[in-house]
C-alpha positions in Angstrom: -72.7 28.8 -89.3 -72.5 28.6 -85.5 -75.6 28.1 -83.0 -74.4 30.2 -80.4 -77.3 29.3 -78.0 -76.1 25.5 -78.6 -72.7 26.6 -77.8 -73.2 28.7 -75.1 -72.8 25.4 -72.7 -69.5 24.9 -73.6 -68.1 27.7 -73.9 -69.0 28.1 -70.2 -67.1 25.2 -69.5 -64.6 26.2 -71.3 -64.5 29.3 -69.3 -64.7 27.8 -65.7 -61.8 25.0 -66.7 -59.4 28.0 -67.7 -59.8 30.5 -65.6 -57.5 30.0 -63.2 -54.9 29.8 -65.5 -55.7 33.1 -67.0 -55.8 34.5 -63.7 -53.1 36.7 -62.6 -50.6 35.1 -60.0 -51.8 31.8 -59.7 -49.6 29.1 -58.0 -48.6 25.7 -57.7 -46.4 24.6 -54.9 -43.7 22.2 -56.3 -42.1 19.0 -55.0 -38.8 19.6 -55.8 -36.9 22.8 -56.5 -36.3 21.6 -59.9 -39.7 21.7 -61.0 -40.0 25.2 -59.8 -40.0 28.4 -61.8 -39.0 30.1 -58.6 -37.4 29.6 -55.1 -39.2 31.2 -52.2 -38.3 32.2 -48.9 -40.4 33.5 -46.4 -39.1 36.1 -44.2 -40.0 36.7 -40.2 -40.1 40.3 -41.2 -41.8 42.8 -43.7 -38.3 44.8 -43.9 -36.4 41.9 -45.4 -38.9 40.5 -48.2 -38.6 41.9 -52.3 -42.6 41.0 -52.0 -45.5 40.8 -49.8 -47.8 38.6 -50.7 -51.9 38.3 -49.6 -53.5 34.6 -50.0 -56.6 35.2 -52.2 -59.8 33.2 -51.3 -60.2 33.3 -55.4 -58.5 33.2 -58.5 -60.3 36.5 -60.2 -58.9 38.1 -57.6 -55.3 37.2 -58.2 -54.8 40.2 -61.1 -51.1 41.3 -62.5 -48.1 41.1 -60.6 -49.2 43.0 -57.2 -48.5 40.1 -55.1 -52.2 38.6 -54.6 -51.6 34.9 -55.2 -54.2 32.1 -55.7 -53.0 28.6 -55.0 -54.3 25.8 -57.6 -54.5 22.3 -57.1 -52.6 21.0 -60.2 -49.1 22.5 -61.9 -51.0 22.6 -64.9 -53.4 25.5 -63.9 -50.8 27.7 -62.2 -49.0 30.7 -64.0 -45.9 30.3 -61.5 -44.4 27.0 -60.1 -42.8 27.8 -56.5 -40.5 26.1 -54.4 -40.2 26.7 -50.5 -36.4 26.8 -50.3 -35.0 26.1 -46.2 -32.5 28.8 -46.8 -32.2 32.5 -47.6 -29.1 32.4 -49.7 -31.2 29.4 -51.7 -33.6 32.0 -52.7 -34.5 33.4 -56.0 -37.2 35.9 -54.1 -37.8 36.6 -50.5 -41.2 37.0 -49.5 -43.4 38.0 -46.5 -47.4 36.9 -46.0 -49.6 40.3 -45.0 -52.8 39.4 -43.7 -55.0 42.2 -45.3 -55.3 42.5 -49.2 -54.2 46.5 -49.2 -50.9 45.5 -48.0 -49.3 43.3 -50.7 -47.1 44.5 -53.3 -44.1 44.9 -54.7 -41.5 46.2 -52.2 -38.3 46.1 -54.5 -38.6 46.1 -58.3 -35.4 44.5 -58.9 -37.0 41.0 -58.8 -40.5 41.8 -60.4 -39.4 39.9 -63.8 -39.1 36.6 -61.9 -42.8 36.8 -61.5 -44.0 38.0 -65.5 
């Protein structure tokens, strides 16, 4: 059977590489809109985004679809793909950066599916 002291060690690194991914919204800024599962905009005001979004400092805390992103390094390792469109009308989402944690969320539900 299995030594689980012997494979404690790897299953900590096995934990540690895929984390992120697991992680709630974690995402990987795309080249090319193409690659992207979503278009972005950001918005100069709260008032006109479907979701504020908080930059966390890590992935743990990047849980469901509340609008606490973690950015990743690689596509591979990020749940979403995004594209910064230049345009509003190019936009699958509108969004809005908040600069404290308690204000990010969800402020129309009519685009929440384009984050699951």
């Amino acid at each position: 059977m299995f030594n689980l002291v012997k494979m404690k060690p790897l299953l900590l690194i096995l934990l540690a590489v895929l984390s992120p991914a697991l992680a709630g919204q974690t995402v990987f800024t795309a080249d090319y809109a193409s690659q992207a599962d979503v278009n972005i905009f950001v918005v100069d005001y709260e008032s006109q985004a479907d979701l504020k979004v908080f930059k966390v400092p890590y992935a743990s805390q990047a849980k469901g679809n509340e609008g606490k992103w973690f950015w990743v390094p690689y596509a591979s390792q990020a749940q979403k793909k995004v594209f910064f469109v230049d345009y509003a009308s190019q936009a699958d989402l509108k969004i809005f950066f908040v600069k404290y944690e308690s204000q990010a969320g969800w402020r129309s539900a009519a685009k929440k599916h384009l984050l699951y």
